[in-house]
Phi, psi and omega in degrees: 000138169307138191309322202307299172341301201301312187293331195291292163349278173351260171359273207306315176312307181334281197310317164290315166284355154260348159295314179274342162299290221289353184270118164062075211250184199276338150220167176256328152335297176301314179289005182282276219281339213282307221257353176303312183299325156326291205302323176295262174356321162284335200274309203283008184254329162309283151009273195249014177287008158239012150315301194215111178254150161268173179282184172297310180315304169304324166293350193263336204268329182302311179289318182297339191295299164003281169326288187314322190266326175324282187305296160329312198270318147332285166247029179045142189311338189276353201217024160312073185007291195296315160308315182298313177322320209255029177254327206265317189286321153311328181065040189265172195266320199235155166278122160275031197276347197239000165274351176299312191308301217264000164287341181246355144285356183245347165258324167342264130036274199282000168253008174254334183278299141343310159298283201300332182273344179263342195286322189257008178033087153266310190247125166265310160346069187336288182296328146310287180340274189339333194283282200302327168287260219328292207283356167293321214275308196292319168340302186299302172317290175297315192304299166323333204246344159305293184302341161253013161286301176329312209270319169318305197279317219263251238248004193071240176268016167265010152256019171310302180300326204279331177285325166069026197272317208094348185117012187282081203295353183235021167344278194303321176273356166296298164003297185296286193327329179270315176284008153306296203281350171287319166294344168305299177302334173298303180265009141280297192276334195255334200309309167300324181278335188298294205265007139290332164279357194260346209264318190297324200280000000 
């Protein structure tokens, strides 16, 4: 398949999910805040693609990341169907639906970051990489979780949905905690295969 195809693809899935995100979604304040970052994300891959292409591996882990927040930004994390189904069938306390999202801010991430530090060789170093992508992802991660305290004091409880703790007084470091380990896993278990597309590309 063609890079164009391939992307063309991206694109189109991308576009059907966000036309069924943006219809009767649980509010639109929430669906704003959730799904704002895609939009960054497209202009600045828009931006430099014809500078800088990523692999393939990487445009599918940026569309699933996509996905995630569309559907989050849908039904806001706390009220994901398939999660509440598996909070009832499982007998858990919480929808976990919003520890995936944030395990995968932190792989996503470490693997865009991890591209863009070998291709443009600032780190040569295995281990140094490994440090500075985990510490980029957390870094991404607190900023996040700054902007969503910022948006918490600016509008009060019409951000509720959108913080999503659930009643979790340690939320916010769980938050943090999946995107550790989701940039960990990432630069352990994925590095090889990471760097066999990077070899292909």
């Amino acid at each position: 398949m063609s890079e164009k195809k391939f992307n063309s693809i991206l694109l189109g899935g991308l576009f059907i999910v966000f036309i069924w995100s943006i219809f009767k979604p649980h509010d639109y304040f929430t669906w704003f805040l959730e799904v704002f970052p895609v939009f960054i994300g497209l202009v600045i891959l828009i931006a430099v693609y014809k500078k800088f292409k990523f692999t393939r591996f990487t445009y599918l882990l940026i569309f699933l990341q996509a996905v995630i927040l569309f559907i989050g930004g849908h039904y806001t994390y706390a009220e994901m169907p398939l999660f509440d189904w598996l909070k009832e069938v499982l007998e858990l306390k919480r929808n976990y639906y919003d520890r995936v999202g944030h395990f995968m801010q932190g792989f996503v991430p470490a693997i865009i970051a991890r591209e863009i530090l070998l291709r443009k060789r600032i780190v040569k170093n295995d281990i140094w990489l490994k440090f500075i992508v985990v510490s980029i992802c957390l870094s991404v991660s607190v900023f996040y979780e700054f902007i969503e305290w910022w948006v918490a004091i600016a509008t009060g409880t019409a951000a509720e949905a959108f913080l999503g703790t659930q009643g979790d007084i340690w939320d916010t470091q769980w938050d943090m905690f999946l995107a550790l380990i989701g940039a960990l896993t990432a630069v352990i278990f994925f590095s090889k295969f990471h760097d066999k597309k990077l070899k292909e590309l």
